[in-house]
C-alpha angles and dihedrals in degrees: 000000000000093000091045094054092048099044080052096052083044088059109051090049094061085058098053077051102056095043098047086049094048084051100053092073091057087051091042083057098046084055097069092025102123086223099052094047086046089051093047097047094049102049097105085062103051091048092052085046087052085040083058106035083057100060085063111135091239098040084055105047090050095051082057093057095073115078126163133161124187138212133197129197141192123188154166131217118191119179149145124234119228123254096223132130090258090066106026105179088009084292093180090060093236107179108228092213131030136185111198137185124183140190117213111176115165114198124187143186107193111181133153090271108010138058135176139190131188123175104180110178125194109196127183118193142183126197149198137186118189087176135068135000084328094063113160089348114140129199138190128200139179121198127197115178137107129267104207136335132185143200115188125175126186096234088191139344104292094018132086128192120195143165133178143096109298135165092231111208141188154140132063091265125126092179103047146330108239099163097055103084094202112046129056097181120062095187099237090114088080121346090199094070104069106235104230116270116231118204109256125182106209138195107185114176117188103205089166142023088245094037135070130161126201130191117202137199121179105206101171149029096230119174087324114115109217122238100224139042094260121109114252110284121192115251125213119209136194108184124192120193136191128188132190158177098260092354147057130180127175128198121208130191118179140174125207115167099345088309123117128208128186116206127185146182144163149154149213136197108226093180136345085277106032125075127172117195133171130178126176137144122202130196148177112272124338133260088205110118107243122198112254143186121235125204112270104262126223092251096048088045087056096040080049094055097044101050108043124209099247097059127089088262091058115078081047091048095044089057096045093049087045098050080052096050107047116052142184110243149152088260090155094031089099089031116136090207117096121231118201130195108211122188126188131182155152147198134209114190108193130209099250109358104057142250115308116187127192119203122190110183127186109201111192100180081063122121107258118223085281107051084041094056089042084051100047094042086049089048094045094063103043086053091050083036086056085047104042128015110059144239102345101032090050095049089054092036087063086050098054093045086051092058096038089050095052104034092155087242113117091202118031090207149058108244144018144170123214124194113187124181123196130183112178126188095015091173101348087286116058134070120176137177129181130187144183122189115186132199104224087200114057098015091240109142141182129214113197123180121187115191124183126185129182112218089187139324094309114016128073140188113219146178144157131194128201124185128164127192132198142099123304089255092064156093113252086035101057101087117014128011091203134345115191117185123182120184148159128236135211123195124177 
C-alpha cells in the first residue's frame, strides 16, 4: 500500500512538472510581447488612473454604503433537567453540559432607496448528557445557515417595501410579548442566545411624523420552532402605530387560519423616572390543545370488570384506562367566548440604585384549577405508562407527553407577577439584571440573573442563571431544575 501511495505522489509530481515546464515558453514569450512590455512599463500610470477613478463622488458614496461588524462568542451551559412527569429519563434528551461557539457577522448595505441586511452564523457545538437514554454520549455539530437577511426599497417618498427573514420585535414587556401574533419569545430572557428569525414580507407607509402603518405578511417558518403541534400557517398583519411626546400606543390586527386576533400596547412617561406600560391581544377561542375526558368505552367497561381494582393488575389497569380516557384536544378552538391576555406594568429608575419594574399579567386561555388537576394527572400516567408498561403504552404514552409538552400555550396558567431589577454602568464595567416571575397558581417560580463585564472596548465577560423551583406537578419544574452559562464576546 506504501509503494503504491508513493509511486502515486511520484506521479503526480512529474505532471506538475510537465505542466509548469510546458507553461514557461508562453511566459518566455510574454517576456519580449510589445504588449506585455507596454503594459509593464505603464503600470504606474494605470494604478494612479483606478486610484482616481475611485475618488469619484459617487464611487465613494457608494463604498460608504457597506457597513458590517462582527462578534464572536464562546460559552458554556451547564444544567440539570427536571425529573418531572413531563420528562421521565430525561425523555426530551436535554445535555447536561454544552460548549458552544458561535460566528455573528452583520453585514449591511444603507442608501437613499435600498437597504440590505445579512446576518450569516457559523456554530459549532459539543454536547453531553449524563441523564437519560443518552447517558455519557457526546456529540459534536457544526451549523452553517443565516439568521436573518433583508432587502427594503422606498418605493416612494413616504413607502417602504421589504422582504426577508427578520426577528420582528415589538412591545414594553420583559415577561412576555402578547400583542405580537408571530413570536413567543421576545428575547429578554437572555439577550446573548439569538432568538430565531421567520420570513416576512412588509409595506410600512409613514403618512405623519407620529404615524406609521405597517402590513405584514409571514410567509415562512424560518428558523423559528413553533410553539404548538399545528403545521406552519401563514399570518396576515395590519400594524398601527402612534408615537408621542411623553406616549406611544400601537394597534395589531392579524389573521392566521380565518381567525382574528387584536393585539395592543402602549406607554406613557409619567416622570423622568416613572414609566407605565401595558400590551395584550384577545380573541375568539383558543388553538391551544386542553385536557379532556372522554366517555368510558365497552371495551374499557369490560377490561375494567375483569380485572378488578384490588388485584395486582389494577393500579396498572386503572393508568392505562385513564391515559385513554383523558386527551388532549381543541375543546375552545370553535368557542364564542373571547380570552384575553392583559399585561400591566411599570418601571421606576432611581437617581443612584437602578431601575426596578414590576409586570402583572392576567392569561385567559390558561388551564383553571380543574383542567390543571385533569393535565397533570394525564400527563402523570403516561409518564408512569413510558416507564412501565411496555411497547405500546409506552408508544401512546410519548404521544400524550408530546402534546402535553407542547400545548401551544406560552403560559399554562392564569395569572402571574414579575419583579426585575437592572443596574447598568455600576463602575463603567458592570451591568447586571435580576428577575423573579412568579405562577400565582400553582406557586411554581423562576429566578433568572443576567451579569455582563467589559473587560475593554471590545471584550466582555458575560453569564446568565436560571433556576425554578416548584413541585414536580408544576409549571417552572417541569423542564430544568437550574442552567448556568457563562461566555466571552468579541466585537470588533
Amino acid at each position: 500500500m506504501k509503494k503504491k501511495h508513493r509511486k502515486n505522489i511520484f506521479g503526480a509530481g512529474i505532471l506538475l512538472l510537465i505542466f509548469f515546464c510546458s507553461l514557461w515558453p508562453l511566459v518566455a514569450a510574454a517576456a519580449i510581447d510589445p504588449f506585455a512590455s507596454f503594459l509593464q512599463s505603464n503600470i504606474k500610470q494605470y494604478t494612479a488612473a483606478d486610484a482616481e477613478y475611485a475618488d469619484r463622488p459617487y464611487i465613494k458614496k457608494l463604498k460608504g454604503s457597506f457597513t458590517g461588524d462582527l462578534r464572536i462568542l464562546t460559552y458554556g451551559v451547564a444544567q440539570n433537567p427536571a425529573s418531572s412527569t413531563q420528562n421521565p429519563n430525561n425523555i426530551v434528551g436535554l445535555p447536561s453540559y454544552v460548549g458552544n461557539m458561535e460566528i455573528r457577522p452583520d453585514l449591511r448595505f444603507n442608501t437613499n432607496y435600498l437597504d440590505a441586511a445579512f446576518k450569516p452564523r457559523l456554530l459549532l457545538d459539543y454536547q453531553y448528557w449524563k441523564e437519560g437514554q443518552r447517558d455519557g454520549d457526546t456529540e459534536w455539530n457544526d451549523k452553517w445557515y443565516v439568521n436573518e437577511w433583508l432587502v427594503r426599497l422606498k418605493a416612494l417618498d413616504k413607502i417602504f417595501l421589504s422582504y426577508g427573514r427578520e426577528n420582528l420585535q415589538w412591545g414594553p414587556s420583559f415577561l412576555y410579548s402578547p400583542s405580537n401574533p408571530f413570536f413567543f419569545d421576545n428575547g429578554r430572557s437572555n439577550p446573548y442566545m439569538e432568538v430565531p428569525g421567520m420570513d416576512f414580507a412588509r409595506l410600512v407607509f409613514v403618512p405623519h411624523m407620529l404615524w406609521t402603518t405597517s402590513f405584514i405578511v409571514n410567509t415562512g417558518q424560518g428558523r423559528n420552532t413553533l410553539l404548538g403541534t399545528d403545521p406552519f400557517e401563514k399570518t396576515y398583519a395590519v400594524k398601527i402605530d402612534y408615537t408621542g411626546n411623553q406616549n406611544y400606543a400601537s394597534l395589531i390586527l392579524s389573521q392566521r387560519d380565518n381567525k382574528d386576533t387584536v393585539g395592543y400596547f402602549g406607554g406613557w412617561t409619567v416622570s423622568d423616572a416613572m414609566l407605565l406600560y401595558s400590551e395584550g391581544s384577545m380573541r375568539k377561542g383558543s388553538d391551544a390543545l386542553y385536557p379532556d375526558l372522554r366517555k368510558t368505552t365497552l371495551v374499557t367497561s369490560f377490561l375494567q370488570t375483569l380485572v378488578p381494582s384490588y388485584s395486582s393488575l389494577g393500579p396498572v389497569l386503572d393508568r392505562y384506562t385513564t391515559l385513554r380516557q383523558a386527551v388532549m384536544e381543541k375543546t375552545r378552538q370553535d368557542d364564542s367566548d373571547i380570552y384575553p391576555v392583559v399585561l400591566v406594568g411599570s418601571s421606576y429608575t432611581f437617581e443612584t440604585i437602578g431601575t426596578i419594574s414590576l409586570e402583572y399579567m392576567y392569561n385567559a386561555p390558561g388551564y383553571n384549577k380543574d383542567e390543571a388537576d385533569l393535565y397533570y394527572l394525564l400527563r402523570g400516567n403516561a409518564a408512569y405508562a413510558y416507564a412501565d408498561m411496555g411497547v405500546f403504552p409506552e408508544l401512546l404514552a410519548q404521544g400524550t407527553l408530546y402534546q402535553t409538552g407542547y400545548t401551544g400555550l406560552r403560559f399554562l396558567r392564569k395569572n402571574y407577577a414579575m419583579l426585575q431589577y437592572y443596574k447598568g454602568n455600576i463602575f463603567n464595567k458592570l451591568d447586571t439584571t435580576f428577575r423573579w416571575t412568579q405562577n400565582i397558581d400553582d406557586g411554581s417560580a423562576q429566578f433568572l440573573g443576567l451579569l455582563s463585564y467589559s473587560l475593554g472596548n471590545r471584550l466582555e465577560l458575560f453569564s446568565s442563571g436560571v433556576v425554578n423551583s416548584g413541585k414536580q406537578d408544576s409549571e417552572f419544574g417541569t423542564f430544568i431544575d437550574y442552567q448556568f452559562m457563562f461566555g466571552f464576546k468579541y466585537s470588533m
